[in-house]
DSSP file (Angstrom, degrees, kcal/mol; ACC not computed):
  #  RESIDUE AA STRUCTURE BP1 BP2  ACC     N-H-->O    O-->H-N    N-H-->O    O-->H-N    TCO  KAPPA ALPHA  PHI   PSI    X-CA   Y-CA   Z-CA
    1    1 A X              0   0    0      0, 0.0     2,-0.8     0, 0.0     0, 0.0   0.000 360.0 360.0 360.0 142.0   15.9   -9.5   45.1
    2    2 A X        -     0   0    0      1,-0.1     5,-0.3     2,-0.0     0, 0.0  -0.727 360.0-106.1 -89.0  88.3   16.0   -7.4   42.0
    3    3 A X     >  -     0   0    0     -2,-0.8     4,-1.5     1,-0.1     5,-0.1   0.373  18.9-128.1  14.8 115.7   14.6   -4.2   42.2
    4    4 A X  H  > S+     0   0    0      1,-0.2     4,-2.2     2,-0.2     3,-0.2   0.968 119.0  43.7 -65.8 -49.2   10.9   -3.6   40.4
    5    5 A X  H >> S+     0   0    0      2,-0.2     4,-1.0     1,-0.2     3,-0.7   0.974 113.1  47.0 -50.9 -50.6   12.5   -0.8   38.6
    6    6 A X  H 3> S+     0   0    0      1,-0.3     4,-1.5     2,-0.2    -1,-0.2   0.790 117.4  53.0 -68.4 -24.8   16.2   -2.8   37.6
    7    7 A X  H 3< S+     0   0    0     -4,-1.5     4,-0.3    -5,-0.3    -1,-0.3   0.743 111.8  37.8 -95.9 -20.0   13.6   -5.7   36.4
    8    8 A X  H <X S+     0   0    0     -4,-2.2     4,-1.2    -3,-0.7    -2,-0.2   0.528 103.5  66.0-108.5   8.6   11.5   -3.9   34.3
    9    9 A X  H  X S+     0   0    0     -4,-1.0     4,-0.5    -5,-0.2    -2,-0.2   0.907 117.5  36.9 -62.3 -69.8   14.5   -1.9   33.0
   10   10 A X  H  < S+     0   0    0     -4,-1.5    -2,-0.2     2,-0.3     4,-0.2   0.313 102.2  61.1 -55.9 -14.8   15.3   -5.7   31.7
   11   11 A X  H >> S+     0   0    0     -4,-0.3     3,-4.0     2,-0.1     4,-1.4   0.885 110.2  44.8-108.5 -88.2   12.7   -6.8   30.9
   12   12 A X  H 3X S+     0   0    0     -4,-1.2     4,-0.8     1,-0.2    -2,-0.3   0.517 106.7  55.5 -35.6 -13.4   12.7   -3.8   28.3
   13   13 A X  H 3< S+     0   0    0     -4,-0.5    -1,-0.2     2,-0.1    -3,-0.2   0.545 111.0  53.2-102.5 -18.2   16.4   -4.2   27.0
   14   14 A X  H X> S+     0   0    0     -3,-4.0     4,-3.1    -4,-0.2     3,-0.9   0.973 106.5  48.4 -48.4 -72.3   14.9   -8.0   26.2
   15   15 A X  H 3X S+     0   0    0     -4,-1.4     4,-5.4     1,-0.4    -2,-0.1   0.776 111.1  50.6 -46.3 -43.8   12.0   -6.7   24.3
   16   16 A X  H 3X S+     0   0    0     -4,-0.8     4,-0.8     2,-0.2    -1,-0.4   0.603 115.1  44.1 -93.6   2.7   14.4   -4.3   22.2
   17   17 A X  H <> S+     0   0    0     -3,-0.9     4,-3.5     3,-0.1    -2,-0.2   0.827 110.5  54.5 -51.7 -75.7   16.7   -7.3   21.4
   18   18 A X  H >X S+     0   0    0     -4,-3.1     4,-2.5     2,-0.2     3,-0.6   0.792 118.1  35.4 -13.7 -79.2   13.7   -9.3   20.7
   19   19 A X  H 3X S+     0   0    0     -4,-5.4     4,-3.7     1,-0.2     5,-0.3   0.938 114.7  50.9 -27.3 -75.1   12.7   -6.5   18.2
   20   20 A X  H 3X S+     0   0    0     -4,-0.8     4,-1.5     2,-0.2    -2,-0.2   0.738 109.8  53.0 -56.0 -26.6   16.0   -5.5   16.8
   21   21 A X  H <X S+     0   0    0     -4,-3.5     4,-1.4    -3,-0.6     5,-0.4   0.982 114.6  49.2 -62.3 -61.5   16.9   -9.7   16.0
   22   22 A X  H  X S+     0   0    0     -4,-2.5     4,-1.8     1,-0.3     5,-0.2   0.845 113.6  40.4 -51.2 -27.1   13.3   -9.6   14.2
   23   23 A X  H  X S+     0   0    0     -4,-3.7     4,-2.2     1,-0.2    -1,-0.3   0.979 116.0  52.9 -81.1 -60.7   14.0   -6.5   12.1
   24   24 A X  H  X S+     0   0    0     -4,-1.5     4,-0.8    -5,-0.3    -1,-0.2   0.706 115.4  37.6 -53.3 -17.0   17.5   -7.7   11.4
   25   25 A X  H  X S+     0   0    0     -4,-1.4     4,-1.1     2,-0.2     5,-0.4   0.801 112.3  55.5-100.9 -48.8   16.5  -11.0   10.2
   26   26 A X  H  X S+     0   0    0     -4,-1.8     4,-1.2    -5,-0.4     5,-0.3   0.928 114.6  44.6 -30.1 -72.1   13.4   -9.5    8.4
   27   27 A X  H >X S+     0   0    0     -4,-2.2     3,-4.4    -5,-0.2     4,-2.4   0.933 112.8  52.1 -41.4 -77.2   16.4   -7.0    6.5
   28   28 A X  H >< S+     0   0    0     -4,-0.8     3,-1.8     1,-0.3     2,-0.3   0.533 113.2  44.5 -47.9 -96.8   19.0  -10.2    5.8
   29   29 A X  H 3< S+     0   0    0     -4,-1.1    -1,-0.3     1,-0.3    -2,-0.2   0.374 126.6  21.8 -92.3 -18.8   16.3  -12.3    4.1
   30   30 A X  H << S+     0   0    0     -3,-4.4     2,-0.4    -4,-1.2    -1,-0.3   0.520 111.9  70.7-133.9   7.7   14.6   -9.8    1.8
   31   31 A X    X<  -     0   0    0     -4,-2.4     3,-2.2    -3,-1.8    -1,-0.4  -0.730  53.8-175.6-136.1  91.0   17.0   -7.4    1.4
   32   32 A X  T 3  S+     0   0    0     -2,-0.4    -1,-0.1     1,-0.3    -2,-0.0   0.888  87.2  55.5 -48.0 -48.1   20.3   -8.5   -0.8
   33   33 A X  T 3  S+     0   0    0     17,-0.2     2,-0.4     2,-0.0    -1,-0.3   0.386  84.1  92.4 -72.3   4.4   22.1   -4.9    0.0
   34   34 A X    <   +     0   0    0     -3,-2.2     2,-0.6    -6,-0.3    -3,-0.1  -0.948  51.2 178.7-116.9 150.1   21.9   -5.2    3.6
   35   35 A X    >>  -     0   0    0     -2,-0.4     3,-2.0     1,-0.3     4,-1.8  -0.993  25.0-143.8-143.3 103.7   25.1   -6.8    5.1
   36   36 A X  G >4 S+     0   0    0     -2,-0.6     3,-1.5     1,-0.2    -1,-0.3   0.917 104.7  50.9 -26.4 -74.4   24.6   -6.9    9.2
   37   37 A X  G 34 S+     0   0    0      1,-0.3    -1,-0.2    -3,-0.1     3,-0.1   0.424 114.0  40.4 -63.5 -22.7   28.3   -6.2    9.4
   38   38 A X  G <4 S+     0   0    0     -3,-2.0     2,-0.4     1,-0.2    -1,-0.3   0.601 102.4  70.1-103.3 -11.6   28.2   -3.0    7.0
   39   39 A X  S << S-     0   0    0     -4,-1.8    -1,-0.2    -3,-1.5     6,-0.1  -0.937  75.1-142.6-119.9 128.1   24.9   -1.1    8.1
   40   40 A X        -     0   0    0     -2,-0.4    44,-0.5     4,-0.1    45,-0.1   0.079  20.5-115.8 -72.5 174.0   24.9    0.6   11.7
   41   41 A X  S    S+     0   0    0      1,-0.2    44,-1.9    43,-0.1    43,-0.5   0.978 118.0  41.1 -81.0 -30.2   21.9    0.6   14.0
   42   42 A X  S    S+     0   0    0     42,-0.2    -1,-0.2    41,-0.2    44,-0.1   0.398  96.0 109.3 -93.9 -13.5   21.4    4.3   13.9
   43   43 A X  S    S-     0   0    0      1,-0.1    41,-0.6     2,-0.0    42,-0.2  -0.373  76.4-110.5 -72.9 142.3   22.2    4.5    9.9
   44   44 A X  B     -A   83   0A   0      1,-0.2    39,-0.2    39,-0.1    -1,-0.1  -0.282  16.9-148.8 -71.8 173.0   19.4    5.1    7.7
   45   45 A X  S   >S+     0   0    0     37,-3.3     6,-3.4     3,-0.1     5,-2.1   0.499  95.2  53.8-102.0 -11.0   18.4    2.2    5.5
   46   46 A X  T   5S+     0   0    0     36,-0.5     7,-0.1     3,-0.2    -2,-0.1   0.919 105.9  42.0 -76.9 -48.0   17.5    4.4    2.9
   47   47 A X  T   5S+     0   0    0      1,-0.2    -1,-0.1     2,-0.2    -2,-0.1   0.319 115.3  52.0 -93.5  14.5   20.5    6.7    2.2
   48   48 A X  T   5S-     0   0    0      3,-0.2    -1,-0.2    -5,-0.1    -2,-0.1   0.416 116.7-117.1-106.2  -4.7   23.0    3.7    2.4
   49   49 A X  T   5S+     0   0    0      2,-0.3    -3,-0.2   -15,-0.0    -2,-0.2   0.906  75.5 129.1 101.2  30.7   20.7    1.7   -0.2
   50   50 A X  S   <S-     0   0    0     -5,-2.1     2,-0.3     1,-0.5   -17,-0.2   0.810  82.2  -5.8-106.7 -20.7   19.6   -1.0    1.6
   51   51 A X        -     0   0    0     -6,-3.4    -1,-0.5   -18,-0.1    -2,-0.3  -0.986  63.2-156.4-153.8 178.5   16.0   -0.4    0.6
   52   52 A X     >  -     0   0    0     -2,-0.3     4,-2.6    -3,-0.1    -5,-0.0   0.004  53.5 -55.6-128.3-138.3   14.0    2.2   -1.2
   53   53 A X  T  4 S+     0   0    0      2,-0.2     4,-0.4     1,-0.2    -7,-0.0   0.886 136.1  39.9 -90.2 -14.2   10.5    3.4   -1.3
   54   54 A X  T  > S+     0   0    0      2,-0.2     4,-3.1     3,-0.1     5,-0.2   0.789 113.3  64.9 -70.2 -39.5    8.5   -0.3   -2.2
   55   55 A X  H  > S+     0   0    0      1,-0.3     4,-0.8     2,-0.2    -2,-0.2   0.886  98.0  46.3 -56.1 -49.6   11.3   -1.4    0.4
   56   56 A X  H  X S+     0   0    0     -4,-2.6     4,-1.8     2,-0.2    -1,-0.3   0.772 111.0  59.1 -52.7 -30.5    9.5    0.9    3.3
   57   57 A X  H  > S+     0   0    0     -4,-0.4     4,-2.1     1,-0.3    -2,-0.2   0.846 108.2  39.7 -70.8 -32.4    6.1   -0.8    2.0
   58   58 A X  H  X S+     0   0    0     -4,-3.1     4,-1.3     2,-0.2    -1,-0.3   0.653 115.6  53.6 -93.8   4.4    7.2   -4.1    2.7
   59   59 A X  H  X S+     0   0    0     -4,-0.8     4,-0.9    -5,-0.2    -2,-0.2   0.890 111.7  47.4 -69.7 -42.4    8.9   -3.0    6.1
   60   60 A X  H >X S+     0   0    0     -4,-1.8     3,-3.3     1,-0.2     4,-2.0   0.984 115.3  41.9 -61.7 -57.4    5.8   -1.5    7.1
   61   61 A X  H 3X S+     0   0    0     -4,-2.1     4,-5.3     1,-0.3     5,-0.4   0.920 112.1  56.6 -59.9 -42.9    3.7   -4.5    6.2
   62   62 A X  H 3X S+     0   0    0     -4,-1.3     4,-0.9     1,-0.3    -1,-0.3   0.627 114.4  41.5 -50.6 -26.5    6.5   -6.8    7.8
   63   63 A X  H <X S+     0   0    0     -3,-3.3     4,-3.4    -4,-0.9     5,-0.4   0.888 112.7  48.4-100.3 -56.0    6.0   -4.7   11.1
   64   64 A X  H  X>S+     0   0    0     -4,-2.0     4,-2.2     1,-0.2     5,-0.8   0.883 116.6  42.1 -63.9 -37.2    2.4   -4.5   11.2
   65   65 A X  H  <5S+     0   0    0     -4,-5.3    -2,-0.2    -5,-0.4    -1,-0.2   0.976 123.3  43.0 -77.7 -31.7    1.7   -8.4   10.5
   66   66 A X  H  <5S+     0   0    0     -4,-0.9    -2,-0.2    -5,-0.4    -1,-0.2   0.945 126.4  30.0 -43.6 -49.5    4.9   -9.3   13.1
   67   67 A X  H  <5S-     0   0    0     -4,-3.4    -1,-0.2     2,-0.1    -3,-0.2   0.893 108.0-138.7 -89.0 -40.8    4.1   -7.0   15.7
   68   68 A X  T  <5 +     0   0    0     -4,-2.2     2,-0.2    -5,-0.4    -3,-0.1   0.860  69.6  94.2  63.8  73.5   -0.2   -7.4   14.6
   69   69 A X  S   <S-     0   0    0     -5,-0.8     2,-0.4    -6,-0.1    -2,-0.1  -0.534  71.8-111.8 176.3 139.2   -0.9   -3.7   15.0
   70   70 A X        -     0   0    0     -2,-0.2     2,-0.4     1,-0.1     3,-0.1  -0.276   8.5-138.1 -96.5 147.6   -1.0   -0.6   12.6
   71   71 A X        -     0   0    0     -2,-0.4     5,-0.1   -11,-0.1    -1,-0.1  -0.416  28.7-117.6 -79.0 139.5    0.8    2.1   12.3
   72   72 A X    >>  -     0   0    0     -2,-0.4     3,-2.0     1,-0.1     4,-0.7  -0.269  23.7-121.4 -70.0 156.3   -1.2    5.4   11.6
   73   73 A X  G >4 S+     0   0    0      1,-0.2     3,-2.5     2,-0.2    -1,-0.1   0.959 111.8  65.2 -58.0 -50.7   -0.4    6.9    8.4
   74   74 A X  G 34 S+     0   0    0      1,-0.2    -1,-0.2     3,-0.0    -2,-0.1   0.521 104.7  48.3 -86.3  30.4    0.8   10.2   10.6
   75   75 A X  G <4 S+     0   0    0     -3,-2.0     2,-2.2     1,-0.1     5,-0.4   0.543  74.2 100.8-121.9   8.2    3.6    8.1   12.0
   76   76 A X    <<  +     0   0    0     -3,-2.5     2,-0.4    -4,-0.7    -1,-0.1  -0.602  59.7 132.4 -68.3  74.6    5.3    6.3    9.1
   77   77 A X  S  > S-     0   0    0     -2,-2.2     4,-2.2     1,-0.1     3,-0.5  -0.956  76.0-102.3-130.8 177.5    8.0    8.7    9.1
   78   78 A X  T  4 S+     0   0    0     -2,-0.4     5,-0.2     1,-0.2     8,-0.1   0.840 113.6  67.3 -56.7 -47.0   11.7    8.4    9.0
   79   79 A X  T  4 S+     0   0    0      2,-0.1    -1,-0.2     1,-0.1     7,-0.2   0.921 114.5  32.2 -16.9 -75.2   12.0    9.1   12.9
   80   80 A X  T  4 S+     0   0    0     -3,-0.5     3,-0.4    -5,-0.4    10,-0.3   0.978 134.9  18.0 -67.6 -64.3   10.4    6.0   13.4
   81   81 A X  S  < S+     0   0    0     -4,-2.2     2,-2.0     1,-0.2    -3,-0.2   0.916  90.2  99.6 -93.9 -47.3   11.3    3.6   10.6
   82   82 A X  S    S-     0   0    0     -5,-0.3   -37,-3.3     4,-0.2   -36,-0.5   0.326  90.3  -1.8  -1.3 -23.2   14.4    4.9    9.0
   83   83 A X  B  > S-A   44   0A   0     -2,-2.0     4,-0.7    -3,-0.4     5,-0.3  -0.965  87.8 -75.4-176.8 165.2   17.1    2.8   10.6
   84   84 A X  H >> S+     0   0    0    -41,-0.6     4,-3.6   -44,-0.5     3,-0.5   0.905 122.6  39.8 -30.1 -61.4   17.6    0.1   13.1
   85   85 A X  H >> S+     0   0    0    -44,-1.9     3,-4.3     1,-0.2     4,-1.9   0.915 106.4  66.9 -78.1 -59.1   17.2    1.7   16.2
   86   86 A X  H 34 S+     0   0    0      1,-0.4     4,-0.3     2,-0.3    -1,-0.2   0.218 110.7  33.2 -24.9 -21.4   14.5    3.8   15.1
   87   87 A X  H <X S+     0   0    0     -4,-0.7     4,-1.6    -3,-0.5    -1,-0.4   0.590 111.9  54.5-105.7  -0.8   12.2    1.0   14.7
   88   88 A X  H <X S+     0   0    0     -3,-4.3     4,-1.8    -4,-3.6    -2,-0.3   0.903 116.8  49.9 -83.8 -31.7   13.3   -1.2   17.3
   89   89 A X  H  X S+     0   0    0     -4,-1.9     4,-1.8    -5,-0.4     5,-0.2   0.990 113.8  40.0 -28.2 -74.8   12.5    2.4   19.2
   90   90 A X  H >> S+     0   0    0     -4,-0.3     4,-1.7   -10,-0.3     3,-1.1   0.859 112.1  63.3 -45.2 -57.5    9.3    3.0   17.9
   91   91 A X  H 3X>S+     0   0    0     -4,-1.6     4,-2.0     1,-0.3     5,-0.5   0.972 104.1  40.1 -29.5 -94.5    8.7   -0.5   18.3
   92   92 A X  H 3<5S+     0   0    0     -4,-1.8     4,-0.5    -5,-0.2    -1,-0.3   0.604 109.3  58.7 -63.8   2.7    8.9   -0.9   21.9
   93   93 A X  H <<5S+     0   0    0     -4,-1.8    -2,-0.2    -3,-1.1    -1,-0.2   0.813 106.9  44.1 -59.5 -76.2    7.3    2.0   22.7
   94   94 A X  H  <5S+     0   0    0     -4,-1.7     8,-3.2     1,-0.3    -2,-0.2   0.596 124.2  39.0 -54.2 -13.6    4.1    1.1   20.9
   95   95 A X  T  <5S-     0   0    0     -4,-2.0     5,-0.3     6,-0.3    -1,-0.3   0.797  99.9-154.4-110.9 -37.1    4.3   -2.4   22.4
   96   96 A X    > < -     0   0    0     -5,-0.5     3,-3.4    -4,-0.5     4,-0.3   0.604  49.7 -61.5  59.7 137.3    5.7   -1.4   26.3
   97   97 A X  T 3  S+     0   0    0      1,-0.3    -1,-0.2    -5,-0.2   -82,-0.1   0.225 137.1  51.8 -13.7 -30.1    7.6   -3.7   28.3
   98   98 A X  T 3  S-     0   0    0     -3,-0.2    -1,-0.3     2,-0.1    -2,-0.2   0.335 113.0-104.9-112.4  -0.4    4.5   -6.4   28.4
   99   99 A X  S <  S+     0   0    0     -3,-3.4     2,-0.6     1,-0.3    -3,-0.2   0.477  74.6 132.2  98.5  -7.6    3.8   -6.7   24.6
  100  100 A X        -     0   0    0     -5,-0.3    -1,-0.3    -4,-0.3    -2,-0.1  -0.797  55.7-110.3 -85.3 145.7    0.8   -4.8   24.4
  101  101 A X        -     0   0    0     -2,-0.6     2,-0.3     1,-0.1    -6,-0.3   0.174  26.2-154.6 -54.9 146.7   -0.2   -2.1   22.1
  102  102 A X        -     0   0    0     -8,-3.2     6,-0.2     6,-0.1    -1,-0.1  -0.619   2.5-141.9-107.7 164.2   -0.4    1.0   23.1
  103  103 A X        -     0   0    0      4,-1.6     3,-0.4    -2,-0.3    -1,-0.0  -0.377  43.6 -85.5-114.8-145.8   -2.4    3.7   21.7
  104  104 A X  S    S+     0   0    0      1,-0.3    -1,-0.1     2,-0.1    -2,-0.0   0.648 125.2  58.2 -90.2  -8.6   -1.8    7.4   21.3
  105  105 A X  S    S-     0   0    0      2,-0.1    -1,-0.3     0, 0.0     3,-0.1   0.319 114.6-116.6 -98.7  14.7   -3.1    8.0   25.2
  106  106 A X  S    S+     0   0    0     -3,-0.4     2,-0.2     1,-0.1    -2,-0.1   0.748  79.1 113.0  57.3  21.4   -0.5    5.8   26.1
  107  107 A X              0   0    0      1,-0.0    -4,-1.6     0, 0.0    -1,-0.1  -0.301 360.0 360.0 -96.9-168.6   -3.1    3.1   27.7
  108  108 A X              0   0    0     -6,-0.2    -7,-0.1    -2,-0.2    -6,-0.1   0.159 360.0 360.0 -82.5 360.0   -3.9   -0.1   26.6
């Protein structure tokens, strides 16, 4: 039997796959300058060129209709969205291990 801890450890390293395939496929389809194989996860997407400041508007939108919940204005920053891991972070936070959103108290 698997641990409750070791299973929801996994559970969560699903979820940020899950994410990070969506974000990566979002990026390949609508964004000619990003090349899987050239852009790290932790690299911004801005300062290697793979998108620019319209480019964050349709990431944002991309996120909010995927994920179906929005992000407050005073957390569209580069922390969060800025590179791969930084949204699949952000991302699985705000969503926690069972796919629901979370708010700022950290409840449901």
């Amino acid at each position: 039997m698997v641990p409750r801890r070791q299973a929801a450890r996994r559970v969560g390293t699903l979820a940020n796959v899950q994410i990070e395939n969506e974000i990566r496929a979002f990026l390949s389809k609508n964004f000619p300058l990003y090349k899987e194989e050239q852009v790290e996860r932790e690299q911004s997407l801005v300062e290697s060129g793979v998108i620019d400041s319209l480019g964050i508007l349709e990431l944002v939108d991309f996120v909010e209709t995927t994920f179906d919940f929005r992000i407050p204005e005073d957390e569209l920053l580069p922390e969060n969205l800025d590179s791969i891991g930084n949204i699949t972070r952000y991302l699985a936070d705000k969503l926690g291990n069972d796919g629901v959103v979370r708010n700022e108290a950290g409840s449901a």
